[in-house]
C-alpha positions in Angstrom: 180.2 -108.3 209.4 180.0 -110.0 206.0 178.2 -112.9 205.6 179.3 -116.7 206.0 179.8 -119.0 203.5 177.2 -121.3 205.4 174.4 -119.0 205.4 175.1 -118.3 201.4 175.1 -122.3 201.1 171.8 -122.9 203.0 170.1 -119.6 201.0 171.2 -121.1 197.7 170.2 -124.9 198.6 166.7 -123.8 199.8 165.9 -121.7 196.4 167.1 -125.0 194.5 164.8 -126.8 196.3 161.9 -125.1 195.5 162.7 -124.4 192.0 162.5 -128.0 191.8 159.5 -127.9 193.1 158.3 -132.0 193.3 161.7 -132.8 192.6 163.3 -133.3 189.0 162.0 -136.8 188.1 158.4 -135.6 188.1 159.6 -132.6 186.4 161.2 -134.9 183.8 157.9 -137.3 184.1 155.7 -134.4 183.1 158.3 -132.9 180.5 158.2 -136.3 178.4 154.3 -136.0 178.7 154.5 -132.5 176.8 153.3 -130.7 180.2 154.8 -127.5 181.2 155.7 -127.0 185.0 154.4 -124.3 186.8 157.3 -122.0 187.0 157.9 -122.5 183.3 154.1 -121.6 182.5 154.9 -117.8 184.5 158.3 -118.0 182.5 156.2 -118.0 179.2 153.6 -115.4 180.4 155.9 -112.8 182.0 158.5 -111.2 180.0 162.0 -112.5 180.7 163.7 -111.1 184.1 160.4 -109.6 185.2 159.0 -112.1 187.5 159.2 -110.9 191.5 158.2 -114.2 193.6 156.2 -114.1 197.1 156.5 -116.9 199.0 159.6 -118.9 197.6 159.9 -120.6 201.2 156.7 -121.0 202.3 155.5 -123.6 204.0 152.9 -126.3 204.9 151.8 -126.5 209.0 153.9 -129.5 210.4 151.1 -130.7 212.8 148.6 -131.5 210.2 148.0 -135.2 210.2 149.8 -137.6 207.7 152.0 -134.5 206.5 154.7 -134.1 209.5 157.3 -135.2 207.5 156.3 -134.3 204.4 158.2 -131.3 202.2 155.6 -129.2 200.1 158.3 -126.6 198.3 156.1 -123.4 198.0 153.7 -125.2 199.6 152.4 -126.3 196.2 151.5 -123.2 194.7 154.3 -120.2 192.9 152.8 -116.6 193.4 154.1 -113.7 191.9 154.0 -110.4 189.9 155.9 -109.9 186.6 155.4 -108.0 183.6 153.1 -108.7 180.5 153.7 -106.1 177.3 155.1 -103.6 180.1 152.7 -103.7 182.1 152.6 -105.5 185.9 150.4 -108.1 186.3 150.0 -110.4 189.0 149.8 -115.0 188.6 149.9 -117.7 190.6 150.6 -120.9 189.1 150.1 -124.2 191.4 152.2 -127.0 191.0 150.5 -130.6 190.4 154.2 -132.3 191.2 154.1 -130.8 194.9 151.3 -133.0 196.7 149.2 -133.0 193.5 148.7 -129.3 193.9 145.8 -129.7 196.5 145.0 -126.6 198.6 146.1 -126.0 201.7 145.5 -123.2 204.5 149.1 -121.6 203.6 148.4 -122.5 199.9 145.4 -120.9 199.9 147.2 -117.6 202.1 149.8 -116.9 199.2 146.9 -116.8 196.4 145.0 -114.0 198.8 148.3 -112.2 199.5 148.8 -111.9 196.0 145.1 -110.9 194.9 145.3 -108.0 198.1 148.6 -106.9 196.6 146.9 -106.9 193.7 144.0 -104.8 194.6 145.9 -102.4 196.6 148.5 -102.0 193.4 145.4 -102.3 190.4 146.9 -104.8 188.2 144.8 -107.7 186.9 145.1 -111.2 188.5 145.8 -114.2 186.5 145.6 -117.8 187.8 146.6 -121.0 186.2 145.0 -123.9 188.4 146.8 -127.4 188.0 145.4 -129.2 191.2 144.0 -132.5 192.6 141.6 -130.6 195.0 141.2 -129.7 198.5 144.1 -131.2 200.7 142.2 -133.8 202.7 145.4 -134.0 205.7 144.5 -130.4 206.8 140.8 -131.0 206.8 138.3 -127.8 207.5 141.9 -125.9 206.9 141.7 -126.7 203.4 138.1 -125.8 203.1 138.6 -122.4 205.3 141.5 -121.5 202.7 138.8 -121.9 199.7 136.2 -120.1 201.1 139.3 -117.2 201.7 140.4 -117.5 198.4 136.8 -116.7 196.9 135.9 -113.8 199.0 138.8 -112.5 197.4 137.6 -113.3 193.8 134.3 -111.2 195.0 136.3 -108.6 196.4 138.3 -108.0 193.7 135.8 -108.4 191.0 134.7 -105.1 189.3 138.0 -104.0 190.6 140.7 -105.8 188.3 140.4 -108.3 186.0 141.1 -112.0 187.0 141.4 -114.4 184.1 141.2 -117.9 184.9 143.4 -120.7 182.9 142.4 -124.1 183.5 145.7 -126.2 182.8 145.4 -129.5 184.7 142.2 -130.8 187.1 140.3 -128.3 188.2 137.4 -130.3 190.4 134.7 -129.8 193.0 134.5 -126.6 195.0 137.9 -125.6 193.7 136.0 -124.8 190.2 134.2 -122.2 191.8 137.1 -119.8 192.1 137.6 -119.6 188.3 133.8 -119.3 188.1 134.1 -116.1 190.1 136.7 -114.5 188.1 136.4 -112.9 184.1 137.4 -115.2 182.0 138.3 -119.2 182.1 140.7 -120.4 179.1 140.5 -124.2 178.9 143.0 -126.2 177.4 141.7 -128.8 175.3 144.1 -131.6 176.5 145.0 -133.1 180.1 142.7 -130.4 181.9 139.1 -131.1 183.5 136.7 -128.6 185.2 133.8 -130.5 187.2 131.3 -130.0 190.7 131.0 -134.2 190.3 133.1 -136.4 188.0 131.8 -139.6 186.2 131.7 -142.2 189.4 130.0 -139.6 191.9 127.2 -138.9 189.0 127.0 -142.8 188.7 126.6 -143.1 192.5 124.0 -140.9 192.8 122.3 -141.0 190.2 123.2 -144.2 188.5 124.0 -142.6 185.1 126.8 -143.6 183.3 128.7 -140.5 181.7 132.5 -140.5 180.5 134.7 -137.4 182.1 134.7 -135.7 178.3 130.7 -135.4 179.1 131.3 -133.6 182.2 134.4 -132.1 182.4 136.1 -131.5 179.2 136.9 -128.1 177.3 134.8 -129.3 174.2 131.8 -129.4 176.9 132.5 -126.1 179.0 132.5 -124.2 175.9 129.4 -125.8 173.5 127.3 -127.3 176.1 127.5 -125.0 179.2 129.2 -121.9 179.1 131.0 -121.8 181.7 134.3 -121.5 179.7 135.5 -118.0 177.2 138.4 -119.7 175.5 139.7 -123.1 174.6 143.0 -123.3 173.6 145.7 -125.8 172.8 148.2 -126.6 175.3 149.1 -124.5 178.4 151.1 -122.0 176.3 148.4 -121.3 174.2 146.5 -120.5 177.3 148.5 -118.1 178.4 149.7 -116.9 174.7 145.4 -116.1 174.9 145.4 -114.5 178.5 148.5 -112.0 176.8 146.0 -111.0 174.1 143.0 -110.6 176.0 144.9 -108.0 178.5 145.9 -106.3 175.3 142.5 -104.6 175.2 141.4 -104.5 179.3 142.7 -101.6 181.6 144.7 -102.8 184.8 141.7 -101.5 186.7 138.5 -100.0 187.0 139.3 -96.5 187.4 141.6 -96.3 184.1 140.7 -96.3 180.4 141.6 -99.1 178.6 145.1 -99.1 176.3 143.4 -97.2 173.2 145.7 -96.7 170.0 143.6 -93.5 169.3 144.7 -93.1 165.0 146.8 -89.9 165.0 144.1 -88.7 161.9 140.7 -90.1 162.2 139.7 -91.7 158.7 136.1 -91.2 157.5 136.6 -92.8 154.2 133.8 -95.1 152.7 134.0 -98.6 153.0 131.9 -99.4 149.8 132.3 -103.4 150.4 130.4 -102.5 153.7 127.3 -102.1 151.2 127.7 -105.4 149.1 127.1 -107.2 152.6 123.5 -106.5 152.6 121.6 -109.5 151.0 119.0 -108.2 148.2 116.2 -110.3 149.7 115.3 -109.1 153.4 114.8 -112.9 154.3 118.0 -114.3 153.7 120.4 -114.0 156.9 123.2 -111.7 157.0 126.8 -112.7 158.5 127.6 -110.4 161.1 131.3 -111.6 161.3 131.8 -110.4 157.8 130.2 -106.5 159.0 132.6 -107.2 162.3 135.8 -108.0 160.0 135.1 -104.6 158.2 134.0 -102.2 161.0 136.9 -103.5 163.4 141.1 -102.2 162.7 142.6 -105.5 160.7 139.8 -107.4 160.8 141.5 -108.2 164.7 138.4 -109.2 166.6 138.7 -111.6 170.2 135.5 -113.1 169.7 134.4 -114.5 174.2 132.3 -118.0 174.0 132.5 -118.1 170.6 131.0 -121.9 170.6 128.0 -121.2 172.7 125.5 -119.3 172.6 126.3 -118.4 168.5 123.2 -116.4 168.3 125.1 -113.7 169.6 128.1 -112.8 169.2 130.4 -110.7 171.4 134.0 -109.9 171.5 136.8 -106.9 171.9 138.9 -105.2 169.3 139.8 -101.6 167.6 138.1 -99.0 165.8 140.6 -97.1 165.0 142.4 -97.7 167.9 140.0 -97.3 170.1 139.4 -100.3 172.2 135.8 -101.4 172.4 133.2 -104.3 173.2 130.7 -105.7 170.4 127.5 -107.0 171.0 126.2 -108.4 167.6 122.9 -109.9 166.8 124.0 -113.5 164.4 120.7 -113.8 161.7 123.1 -117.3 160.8 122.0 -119.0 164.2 118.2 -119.6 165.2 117.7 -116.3 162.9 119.7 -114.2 165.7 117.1 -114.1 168.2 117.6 -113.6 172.0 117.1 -116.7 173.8 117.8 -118.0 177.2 121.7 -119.0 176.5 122.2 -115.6 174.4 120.6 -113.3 176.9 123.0 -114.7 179.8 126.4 -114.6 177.6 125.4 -110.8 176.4 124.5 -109.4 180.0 127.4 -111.1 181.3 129.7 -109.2 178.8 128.1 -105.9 178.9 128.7 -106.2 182.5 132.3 -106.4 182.3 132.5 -104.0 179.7 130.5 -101.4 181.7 133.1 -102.6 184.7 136.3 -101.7 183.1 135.5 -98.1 180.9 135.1 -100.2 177.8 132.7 -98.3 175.4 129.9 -100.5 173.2 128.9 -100.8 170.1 125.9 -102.8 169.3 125.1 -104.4 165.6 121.8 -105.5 165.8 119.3 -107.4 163.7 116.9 -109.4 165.5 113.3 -110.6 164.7 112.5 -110.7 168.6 113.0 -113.4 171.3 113.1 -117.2 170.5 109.5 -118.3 170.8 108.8 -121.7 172.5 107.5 -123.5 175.8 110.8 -124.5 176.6 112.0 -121.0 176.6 109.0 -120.0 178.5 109.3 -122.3 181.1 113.2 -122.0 181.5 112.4 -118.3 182.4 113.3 -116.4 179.2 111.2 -113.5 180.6 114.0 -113.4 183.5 117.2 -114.5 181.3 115.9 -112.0 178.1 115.3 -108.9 181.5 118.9 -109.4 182.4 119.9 -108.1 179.0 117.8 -105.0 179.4 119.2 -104.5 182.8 122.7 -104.4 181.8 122.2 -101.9 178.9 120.3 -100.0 181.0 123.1 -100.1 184.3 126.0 -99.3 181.8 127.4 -96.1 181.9 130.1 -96.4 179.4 130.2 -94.9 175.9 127.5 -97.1 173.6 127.0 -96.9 170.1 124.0 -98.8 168.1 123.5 -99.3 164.8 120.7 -100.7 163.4 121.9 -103.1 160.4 118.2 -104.4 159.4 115.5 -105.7 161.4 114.3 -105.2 165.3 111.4 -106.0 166.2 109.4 -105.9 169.9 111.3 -106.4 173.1 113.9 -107.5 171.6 114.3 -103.9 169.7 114.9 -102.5 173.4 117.0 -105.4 174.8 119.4 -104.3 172.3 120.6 -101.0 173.3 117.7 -98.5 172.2 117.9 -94.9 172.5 115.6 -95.8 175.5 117.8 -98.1 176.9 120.7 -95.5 177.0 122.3 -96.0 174.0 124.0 -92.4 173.3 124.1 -92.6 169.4 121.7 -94.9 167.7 122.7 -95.5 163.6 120.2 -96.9 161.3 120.8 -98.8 157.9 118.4 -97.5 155.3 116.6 -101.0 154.8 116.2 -101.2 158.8 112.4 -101.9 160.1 111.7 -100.7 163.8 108.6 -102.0 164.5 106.6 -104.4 167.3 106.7 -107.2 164.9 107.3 -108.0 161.4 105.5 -106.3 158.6 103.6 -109.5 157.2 103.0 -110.3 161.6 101.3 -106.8 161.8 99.5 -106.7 158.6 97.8 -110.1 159.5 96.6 -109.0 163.2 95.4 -105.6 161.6 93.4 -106.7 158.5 92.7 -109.6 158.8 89.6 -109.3 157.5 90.2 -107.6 154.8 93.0 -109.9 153.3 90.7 -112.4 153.8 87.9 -110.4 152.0 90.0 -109.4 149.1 89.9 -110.8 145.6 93.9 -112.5 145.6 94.7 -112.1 149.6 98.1 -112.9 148.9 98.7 -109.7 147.1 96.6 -107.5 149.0 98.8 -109.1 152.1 101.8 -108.1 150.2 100.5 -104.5 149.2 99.5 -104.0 152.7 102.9 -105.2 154.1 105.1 -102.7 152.0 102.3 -99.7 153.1 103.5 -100.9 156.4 106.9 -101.0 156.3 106.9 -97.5 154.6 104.7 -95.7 156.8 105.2 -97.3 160.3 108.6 -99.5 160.1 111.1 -97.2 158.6 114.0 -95.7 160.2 113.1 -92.5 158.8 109.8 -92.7 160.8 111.8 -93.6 163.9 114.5 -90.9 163.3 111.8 -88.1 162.7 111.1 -89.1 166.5 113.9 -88.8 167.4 115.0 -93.0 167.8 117.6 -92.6 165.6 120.4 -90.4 165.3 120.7 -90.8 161.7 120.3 -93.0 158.9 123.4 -93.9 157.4 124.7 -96.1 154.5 126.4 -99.2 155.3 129.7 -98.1 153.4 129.8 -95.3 156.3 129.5 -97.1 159.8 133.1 -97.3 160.3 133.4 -94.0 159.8 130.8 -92.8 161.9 131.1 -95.5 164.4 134.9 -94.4 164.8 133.8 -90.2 165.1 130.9 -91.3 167.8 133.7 -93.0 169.6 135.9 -90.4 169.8 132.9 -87.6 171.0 131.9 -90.1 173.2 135.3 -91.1 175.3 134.7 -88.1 177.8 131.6 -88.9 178.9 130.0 -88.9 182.4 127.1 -90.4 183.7 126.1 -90.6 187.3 123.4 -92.3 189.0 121.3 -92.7 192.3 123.4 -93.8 194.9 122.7 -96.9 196.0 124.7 -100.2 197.1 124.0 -101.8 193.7 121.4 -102.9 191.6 119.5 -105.7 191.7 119.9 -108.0 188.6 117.3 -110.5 187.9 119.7 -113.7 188.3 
């Protein structure tokens, strides 16, 4: 019996009606405002013809108070898998022109049917959040659907990899879901991220901040941390989230999408060489040793605002994909401090997570003295570094640019700490401290005994750095795995890569470690 005419009608008028979503004068209203909707933001993520929905007539409950004659099309939220560079990935986008986009209990069902589909299929999870909140008519509803939503962000974590874009408001308990995931991208523009906005602080508190202070991308991503990325608008966003999945896996038990070189290339890379500044003082750029290790100088630097004294990104060593960890001498000397400890652990974490091998350019002088440091726990922050080498499993490759001194020498990927292959410059020092540091504690008495101390200091501090801080007195101990010239890292780097992709590790069983937090 075919179908009637009526049925057809009703089918068709109901997928209008939730394509329109909050109907088409606040789709108009936010088109003359340069906001995207939400189904256009999937339309520019997904490639063209790709995008299966779940949950096109989904609904709000009726009985809820104040909402009984109310129409929520999708039930404020579109949910969804479609394709990103061939490759299915799942999104939900929520819709600010359907009740402001606040979360309700079926609202908040659709995002955790999508992250189980998700998790039983292995594809990553993107969400773009564009909401006003918690929906106050369904009351502890609403709250039960959050607390839903982010047991799934914990479930799924380690699992696939969720990427948070924050495109619109983004405030109190609903910021914790993005918190739980990978990565937040931020865009700079009509998009705020807050526990407490401007009046609640002024209530409580009686201080007077403006929403920029608290909630703004400029904020989440210099002052905080909390945020990866900033981009532009909402189609940078997701223009970001595309490249960022360029170098992940879909899941935890698959490599990530190497471009192995069909010939590996051990040429010399003689520029690497001019990089090294003649006095051992003067700071050295890491971004210009990054730009020539990594394929096409293509390198997604995470938090790049925050934190600079490290730096940490993905991209290509002759195509393979990996995670760098770099020591920056141009910030506070490249030290490990509080901020810098936290934003490397984080991302050696997720590295170690997804099969994505390390490699680890380090020059450090040690950890950033100071009683602020002290007493903000920088024994516990600068431990969680340590703890993260130590717990990854994953291919990890150091290389030793110039100096690394004490704890800090361990907290970045020793031989000790696990690192399989550990590359020295030639003018590297491996020491406790400093070669002037040591001298001084040693002989002191001496220099101070001697007929120009400031010479005998100096003579003393080149015996030193000969004798007791050279790599070639680490590698006869087997530290180092060679000392190499800077024109051959790439090289090298690439050909430890590519011994290293098959490796195995396993360790005690055990629920999981325990981080110090």
């Amino acid at each position: 019996m075919p179908i009637s005419p009526e049925l057809l009608q009703k089918l068709a008028e109901r997928r209008k009606t939730a394509m329109l979503g909050g109907g088409a004068d606040k789709l108009e209203e936010r088109k003359k405002k340069g906001l995207t909707s939400a189904r256009e933001r999937l339309g520019i993520l997904f490639q063209p013809g790709t995008f299966m929905e779940f949950g096109l007539h989904a609904q709000h409950d009726c009985h809820h108070f104040g909402l009984q004659d109310k129409s929520l099309p999708c039930d404020g939220v579109v949910t969804g898998v479609g394709y990103v560079e061939g490759r299915p990935v799942a999104a939900f986008s929520q819709d600010f022109t359907v009740g402001g986009g606040a979360v309700g209990r079926i609202h908040a069902q659709k995002i955790c049917d999508l992250m189980d589909y998700a998790q039983q299929s292995g594809i990553p999870v993107i969400g773009i959040n564009d909401s006003g909140g918690a929906r106050i008519q369904e009351g502890d509803d609403s709250l039960s659907g959050y607390g839903q939503v982010f047991f799934h962000n914990v479930l799924l974590s380690g699992v696939v990899p969720q990427i948070s874009i924050i495109a619109g408001p983004c405030a109190g308990g609903a910021a914790y879901s993005p918190a739980l995931t990978d990565f937040i991208i931020m865009t700079k523009k009509n998009s705020q991220m807050f526990i407490c906005g401007p009046d609640v602080i002024k209530a409580a508190t009686g201080a007077t901040v403006t929403m920029d202070e608290v909630g703004s991308a400029a904020a989440h991503a210099t002052v905080s941390g909390n945020i990866h990325f900033v981009a532009e608008d909402a189609p940078g966003a997701l223009a970001l989230a595309q490249r960022l999945l360029s170098f992940l896996p879909s899941n935890n038990v698959m490599d990530p999408p190497h471009r192995p070189a069909k010939s590996l290339t051990l040429d010399r890379d003689p520029g690497m060489n001019d990089l090294v500044p003649a006095d051992p003082k003067a700071p050295l750029d890491v971004y210009q040793v990054i730009n020539r290790l990594v394929d096409d100088a293509d390198f997604l630097e995470v938090q790049r605002d925050w934190a600079r004294n490290i730096v940490v990104g993905f991209a290509r060593i002759q195509g393979i994909v990996v995670g760098i960890v770099a020591n920056q001498p141009m910030v506070k000397a490249g030290t490990l401090d509080i901020d810098s400890s936290d934003k490397g652990a984080r991302f050696i974490r997720f590295c170690n997570c997804f099969n994505i091998p390390l490699v680890t350019l380090v020059d450090i002088p040690g950890f950033m003295p100071g009683l602020a440091q002290e007493r903000g726990g920088i024994i516990r922050h600068g431990a969680k570094m340590l703890f993260a080498y130590a717990a990854a499993t994953v291919p990890k490759i150091t290389v030793i640019m110039r100096k690394s001194y004490g704890g800090a020498y361990l907290a970045m990927c020793s031989k000790d700490m696990g690192a399989d292959l550990v590359y020295a410059w030639p003018c590297a020092e491996i020491a406790v401290m400093g070669a002037e540091g040591a001298v001084n504690v040693l002989f002191k008495r001496e220099i101070a005994a001697a007929e120009d101390p400031k010479k005998k200091a100096a003579e003393l501090a080149a015996d030193y750095r000969e004798k007791f801080a050279s790599p070639y007195e680490a590698a006869s101990k087997g530290m180092i795995t060679d000392v190499i010239e800077p024109a051959e890292t790439r090289g090298i780097v690439a050909l430890g890569l590519r011994n290293t992709l098959s490796k195995r590790e396993t360790r005690p069983p055990k629920k999981h470690g325990n981080i110090p937090l």
